[in-house]
C-alpha positions in Angstrom: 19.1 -44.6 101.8 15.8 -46.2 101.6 13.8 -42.8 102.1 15.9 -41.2 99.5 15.1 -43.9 96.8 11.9 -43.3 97.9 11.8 -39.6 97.5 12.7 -40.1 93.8 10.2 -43.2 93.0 7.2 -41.7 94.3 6.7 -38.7 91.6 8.0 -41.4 89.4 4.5 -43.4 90.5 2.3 -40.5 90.9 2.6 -39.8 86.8 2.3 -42.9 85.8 -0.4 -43.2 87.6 -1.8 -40.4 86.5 -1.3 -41.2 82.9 -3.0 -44.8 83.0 -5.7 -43.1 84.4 -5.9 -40.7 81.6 -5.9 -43.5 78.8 -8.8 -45.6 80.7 -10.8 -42.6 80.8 -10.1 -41.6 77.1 -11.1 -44.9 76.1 -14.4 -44.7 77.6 -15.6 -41.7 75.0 -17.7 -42.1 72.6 -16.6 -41.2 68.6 -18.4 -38.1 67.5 -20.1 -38.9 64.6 -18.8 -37.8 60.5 -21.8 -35.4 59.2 -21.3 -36.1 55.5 -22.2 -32.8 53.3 -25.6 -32.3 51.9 -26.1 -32.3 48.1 -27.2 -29.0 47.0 -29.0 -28.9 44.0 -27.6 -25.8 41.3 -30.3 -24.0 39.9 -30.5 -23.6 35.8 -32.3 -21.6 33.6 -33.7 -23.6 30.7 -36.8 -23.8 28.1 -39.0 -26.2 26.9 -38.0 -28.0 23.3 -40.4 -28.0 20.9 -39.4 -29.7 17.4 -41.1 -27.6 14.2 -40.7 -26.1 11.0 -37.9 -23.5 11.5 -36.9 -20.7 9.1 -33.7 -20.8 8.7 -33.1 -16.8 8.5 -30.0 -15.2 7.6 -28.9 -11.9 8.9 -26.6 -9.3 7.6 -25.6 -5.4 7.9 -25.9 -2.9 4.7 -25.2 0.3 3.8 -28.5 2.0 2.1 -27.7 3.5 -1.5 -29.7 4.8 -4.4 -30.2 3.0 -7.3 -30.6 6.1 -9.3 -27.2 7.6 -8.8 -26.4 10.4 -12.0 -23.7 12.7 -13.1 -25.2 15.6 -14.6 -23.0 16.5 -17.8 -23.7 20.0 -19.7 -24.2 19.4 -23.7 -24.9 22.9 -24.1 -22.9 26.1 -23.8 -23.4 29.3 -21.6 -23.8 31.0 -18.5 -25.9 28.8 -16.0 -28.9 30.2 -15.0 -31.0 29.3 -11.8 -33.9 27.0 -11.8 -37.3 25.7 -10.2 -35.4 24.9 -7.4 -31.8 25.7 -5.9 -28.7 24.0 -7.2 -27.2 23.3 -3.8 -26.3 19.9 -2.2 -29.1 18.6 -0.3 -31.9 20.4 -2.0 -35.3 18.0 -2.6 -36.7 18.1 -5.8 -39.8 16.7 -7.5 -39.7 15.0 -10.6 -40.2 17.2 -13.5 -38.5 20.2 -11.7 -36.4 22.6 -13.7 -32.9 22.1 -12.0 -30.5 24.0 -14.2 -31.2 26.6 -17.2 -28.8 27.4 -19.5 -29.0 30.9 -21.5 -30.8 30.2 -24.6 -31.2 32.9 -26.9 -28.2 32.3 -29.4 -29.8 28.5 -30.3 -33.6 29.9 -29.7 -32.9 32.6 -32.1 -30.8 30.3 -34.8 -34.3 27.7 -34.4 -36.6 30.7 -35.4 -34.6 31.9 -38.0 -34.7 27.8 -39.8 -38.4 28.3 -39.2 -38.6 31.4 -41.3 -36.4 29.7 -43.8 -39.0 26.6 -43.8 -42.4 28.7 -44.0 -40.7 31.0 -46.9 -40.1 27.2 -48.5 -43.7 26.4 -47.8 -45.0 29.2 -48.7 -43.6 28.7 -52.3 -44.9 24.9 -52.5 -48.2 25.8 -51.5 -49.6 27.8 -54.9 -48.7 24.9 -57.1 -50.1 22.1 -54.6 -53.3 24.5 -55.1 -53.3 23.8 -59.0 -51.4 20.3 -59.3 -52.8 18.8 -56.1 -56.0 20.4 -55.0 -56.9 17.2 -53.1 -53.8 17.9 -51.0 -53.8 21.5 -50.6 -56.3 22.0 -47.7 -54.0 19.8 -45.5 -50.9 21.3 -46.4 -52.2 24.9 -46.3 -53.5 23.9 -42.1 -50.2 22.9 -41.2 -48.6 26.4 -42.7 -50.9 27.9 -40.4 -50.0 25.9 -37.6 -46.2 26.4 -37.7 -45.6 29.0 -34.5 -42.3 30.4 -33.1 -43.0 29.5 -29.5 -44.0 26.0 -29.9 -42.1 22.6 -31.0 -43.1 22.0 -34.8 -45.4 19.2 -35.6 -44.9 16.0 -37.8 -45.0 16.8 -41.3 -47.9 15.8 -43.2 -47.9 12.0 -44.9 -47.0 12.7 -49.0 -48.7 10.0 -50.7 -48.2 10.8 -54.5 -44.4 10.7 -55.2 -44.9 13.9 -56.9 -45.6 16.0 -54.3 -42.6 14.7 -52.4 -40.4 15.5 -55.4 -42.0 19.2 -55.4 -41.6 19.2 -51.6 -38.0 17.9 -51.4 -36.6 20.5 -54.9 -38.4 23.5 -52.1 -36.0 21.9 -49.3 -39.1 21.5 -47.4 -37.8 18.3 -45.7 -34.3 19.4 -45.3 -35.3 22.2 -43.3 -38.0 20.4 -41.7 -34.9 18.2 -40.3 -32.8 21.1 -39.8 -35.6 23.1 -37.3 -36.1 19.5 -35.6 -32.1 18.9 -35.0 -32.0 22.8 -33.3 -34.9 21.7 -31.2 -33.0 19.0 -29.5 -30.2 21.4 -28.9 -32.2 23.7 -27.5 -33.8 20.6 -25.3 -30.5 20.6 -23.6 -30.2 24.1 -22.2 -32.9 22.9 -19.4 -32.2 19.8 -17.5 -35.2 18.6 -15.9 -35.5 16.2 -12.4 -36.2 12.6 -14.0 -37.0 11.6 -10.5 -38.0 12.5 -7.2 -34.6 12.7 -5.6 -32.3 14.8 -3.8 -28.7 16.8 -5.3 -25.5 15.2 -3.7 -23.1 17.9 -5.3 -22.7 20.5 -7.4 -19.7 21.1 -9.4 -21.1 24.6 -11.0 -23.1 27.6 -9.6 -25.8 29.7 -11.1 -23.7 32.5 -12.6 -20.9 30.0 -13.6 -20.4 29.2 -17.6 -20.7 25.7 -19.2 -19.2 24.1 -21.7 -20.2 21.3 -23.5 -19.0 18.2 -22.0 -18.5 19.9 -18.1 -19.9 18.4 -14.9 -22.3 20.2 -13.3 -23.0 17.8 -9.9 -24.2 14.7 -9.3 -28.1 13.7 -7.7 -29.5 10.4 -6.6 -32.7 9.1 -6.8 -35.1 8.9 -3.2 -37.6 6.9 -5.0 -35.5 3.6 -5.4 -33.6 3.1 -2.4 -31.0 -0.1 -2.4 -29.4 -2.1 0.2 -26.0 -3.7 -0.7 -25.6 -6.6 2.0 -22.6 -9.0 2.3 -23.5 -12.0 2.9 -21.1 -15.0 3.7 -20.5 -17.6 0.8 -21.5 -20.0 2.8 -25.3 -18.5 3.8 -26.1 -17.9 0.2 -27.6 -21.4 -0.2 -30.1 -20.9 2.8 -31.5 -17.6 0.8 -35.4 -18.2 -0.6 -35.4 -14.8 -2.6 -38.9 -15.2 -3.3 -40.1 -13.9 0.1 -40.1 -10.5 1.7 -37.1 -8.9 3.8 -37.4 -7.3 7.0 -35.3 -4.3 7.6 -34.7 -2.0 10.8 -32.3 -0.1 12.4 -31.8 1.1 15.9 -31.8 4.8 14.9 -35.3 5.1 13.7 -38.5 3.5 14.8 -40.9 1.1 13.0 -39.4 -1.1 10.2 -39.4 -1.6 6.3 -39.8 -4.2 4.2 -37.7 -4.9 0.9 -37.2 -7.9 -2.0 -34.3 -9.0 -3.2 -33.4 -8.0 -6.7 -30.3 -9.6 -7.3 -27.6 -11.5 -6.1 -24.3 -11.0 -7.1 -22.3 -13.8 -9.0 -18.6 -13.1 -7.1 -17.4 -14.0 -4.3 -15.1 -11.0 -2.2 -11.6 -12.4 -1.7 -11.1 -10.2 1.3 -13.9 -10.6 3.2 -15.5 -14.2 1.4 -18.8 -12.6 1.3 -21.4 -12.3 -2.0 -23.2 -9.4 -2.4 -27.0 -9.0 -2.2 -29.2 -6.1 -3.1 -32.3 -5.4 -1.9 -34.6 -2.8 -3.1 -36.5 -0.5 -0.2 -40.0 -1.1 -0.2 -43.8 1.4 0.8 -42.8 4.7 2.5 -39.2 5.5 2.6 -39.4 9.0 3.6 -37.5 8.4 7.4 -34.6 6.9 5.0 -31.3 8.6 4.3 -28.7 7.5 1.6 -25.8 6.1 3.5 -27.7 4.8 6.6 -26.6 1.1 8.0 -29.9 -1.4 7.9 -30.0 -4.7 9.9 -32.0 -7.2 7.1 -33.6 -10.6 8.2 -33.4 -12.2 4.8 -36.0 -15.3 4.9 -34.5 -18.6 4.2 -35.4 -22.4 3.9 -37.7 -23.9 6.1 -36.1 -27.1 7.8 -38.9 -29.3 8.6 -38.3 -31.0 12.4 -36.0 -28.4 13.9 -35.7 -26.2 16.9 -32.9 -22.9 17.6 -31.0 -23.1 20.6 -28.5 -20.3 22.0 -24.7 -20.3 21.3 -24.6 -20.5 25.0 -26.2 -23.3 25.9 -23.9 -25.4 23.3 -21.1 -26.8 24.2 -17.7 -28.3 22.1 -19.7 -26.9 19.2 -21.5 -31.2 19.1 -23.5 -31.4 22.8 -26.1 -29.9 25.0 -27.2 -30.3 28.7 -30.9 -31.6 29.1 -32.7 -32.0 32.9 -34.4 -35.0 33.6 -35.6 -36.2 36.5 -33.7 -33.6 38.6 -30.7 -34.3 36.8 -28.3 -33.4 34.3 -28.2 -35.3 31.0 -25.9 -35.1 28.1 -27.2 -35.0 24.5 -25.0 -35.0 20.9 -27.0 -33.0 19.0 -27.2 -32.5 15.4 -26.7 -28.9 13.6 -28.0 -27.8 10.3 -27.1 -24.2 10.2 -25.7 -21.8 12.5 -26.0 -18.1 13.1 -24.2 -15.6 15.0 -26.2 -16.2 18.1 -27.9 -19.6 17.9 -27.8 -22.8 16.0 -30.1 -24.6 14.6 -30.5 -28.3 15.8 -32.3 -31.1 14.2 -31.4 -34.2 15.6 -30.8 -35.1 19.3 -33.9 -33.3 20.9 -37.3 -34.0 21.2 -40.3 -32.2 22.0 -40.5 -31.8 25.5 -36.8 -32.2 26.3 -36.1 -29.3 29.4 -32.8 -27.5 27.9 -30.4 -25.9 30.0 -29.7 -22.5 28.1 -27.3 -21.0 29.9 -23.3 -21.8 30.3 -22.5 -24.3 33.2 -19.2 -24.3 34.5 -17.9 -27.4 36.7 -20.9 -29.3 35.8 -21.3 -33.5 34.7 -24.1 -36.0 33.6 -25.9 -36.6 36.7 -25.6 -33.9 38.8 -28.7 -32.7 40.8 -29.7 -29.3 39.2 -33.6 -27.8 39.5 -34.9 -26.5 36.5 -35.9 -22.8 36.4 -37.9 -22.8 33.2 -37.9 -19.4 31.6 -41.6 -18.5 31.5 -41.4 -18.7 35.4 -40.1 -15.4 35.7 -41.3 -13.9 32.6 -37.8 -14.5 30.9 -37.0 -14.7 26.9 -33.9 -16.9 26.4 
């Protein structure tokens, strides 16, 4: 009985044996020892602060125009007749150029025929001007002689005595002296001439086609006086100094241009709450197409103690992130004027400050950051 009690105890003994054994020896190790986790420092692009006069620009989008646009209405009557140059849309002229004709003879021929009608008149005055006015003959008998078919008729000599104008008017000298300049005019307006250097946007009538007084013959614009109509918001009007030049470029053409503002508009859009400003292209404008899109930089106030700082680098639209001494700091800034890309800040930094100019995510005062100032790698922030 005793052995088999025994047979049962002794694995009984033997584990827990074994298992004090195992805690003394567990007991005896040593605790490895925590590592804690370094502090790595975030890199941060930033700039330098420096407090000065800033500009306060603004900076708008225009369609370019002419200033010259005209409608080119017939006063005459007839069959159209080509020109100096062709009447086609997007023909160049020179100012001066013949640009439309329109047939002449019926008015030519009733001007000559007045003119016959006024030398016969003349012709009568003249032998008793001889006798009555000798003094005033010689004059009067040089401008009979000067009278010519082809050429526009000169001002009528100055009647001092009131009889000679009395002889003069009972010969209808005047009345037909009025009568040959009135058919002059008319004739005038069978050639319409280029006031400007400019181009020919449309034509409503062809060489061949007849015109009648009062018809449209097409419309040209003026390449000498090109105009920039820029909307600018309501609230960016105030910042304008109109006095200085505007800068004007476009990503379709090289170089620049220059242009001044001419005049601001007194209305404000309801749809779009912008005012209009025109500005008038300035030196050589000869890359420059009516209907072409100009970026402007319109010069504005000059804030004295100011500095721009990106969009980016702002943050709840009231405070930036400054590094000093290896760490992030916060700083309420103040802004004056803000633009589609940057903001203008002129209280809360000072020259010297290290900005951070780029968006942190995750970030808080104090944190260990190094400073990767902009110049270092031949960046422009």
């Amino acid at each position: 009985m005793n052995k088999k009690i025994l047979f049962y105890l002794l694995p009984v003994g033997i584990l827990l044996g074994g298992y004090v054994v195992m805690q003394l020896l567990a007991g005896m190790k040593e605790e490895p020892r925590r590592r804690m986790p370094a502090s790595v420092a975030k890199s941060v692009h930033t700039e330098v602060v420096t407090m000065r006069e800033t500009e306060a620009t603004v900076e708008a989008l225009g369609k370019l125009t002419s200033s010259q646009p005209v409608q080119l209405i017939s006063e005459a009557t007839g069959t159209i007749l080509r020109g100096d140059v062709a009447f086609m849309p997007g023909q160049r002229f020179r100012k001066g150029d013949l640009l439309l004709r329109i047939d002449d003879r019926q008015p030519r021929y009733s001007l000559s025929s007045t003119k016959s009608d006024f030398l016969n008149a003349l012709a009568a005055v003249l032998p008793e001007l001889k006798i009555d006015f000798p003094g005033a003959y010689a004059e009067w008998q040089n401008y009979f002689d000067s009278v010519s078919f082809d050429t526009a008729l000169e001002p009528l000599p100055e009647a001092g005595d009131r009889k000679i104008k009395l002889l003069l008017t009972r010969f209808n000298v005047y009345k037909l002296y009025f009568s040959i300049k009135n058919l002059e005019v008319a004739l005038e307006k069978h050639f319409i001439h280029a006031p400007f250097d400019g181009s020919i946007v449309s034509t409503a009538q062809r060489e061949g086609s007849s015109a009648r007084n009062g018809s449209l013959l097409g419309e040209i614009i003026s390449l000498e006086n090109l105009e920039l109509a820029l909307p600018v918001p309501a609230t960016d009007i105030a910042w304008i100094d109109a006095s200085k030049p505007v800068r004007l470029s476009t990503d379709e053409l090289p170089g620049g241009w220059t242009g001044r503002i001419t005049r601001i508009g007194s209305t404000v859009d309801q749809r779009t709450q912008t005012v209009a400003v025109y500005v008038t292209v300035q030196g050589n404008i000869g890359q420059l197409y009516e209907g072409l899109f100009l970026r402007a930089e319109i010069p504005g106030t000059v804030i004295p103690s100011a500095t721009e700082v990106p969009r980016r680098a702002l943050y709840e639209e009231r405070f930036v992130y400054v590094v000093d001494n290896g760490r992030l700091q916060r700083r309420d800034v103040t802004i004056t004027r803000r633009k589609p890309t940057s903001v203008i800040v002129s209280e809360g930094l000072s020259t010297g400050d290290t900005l951070v100019t780029e968006l942190l995510q995750g970030v808080s005062p104090g944190m260990p950051v190094v400073a990767r100032l902009a110049q270092d790698k031949g960046e422009t922030e």
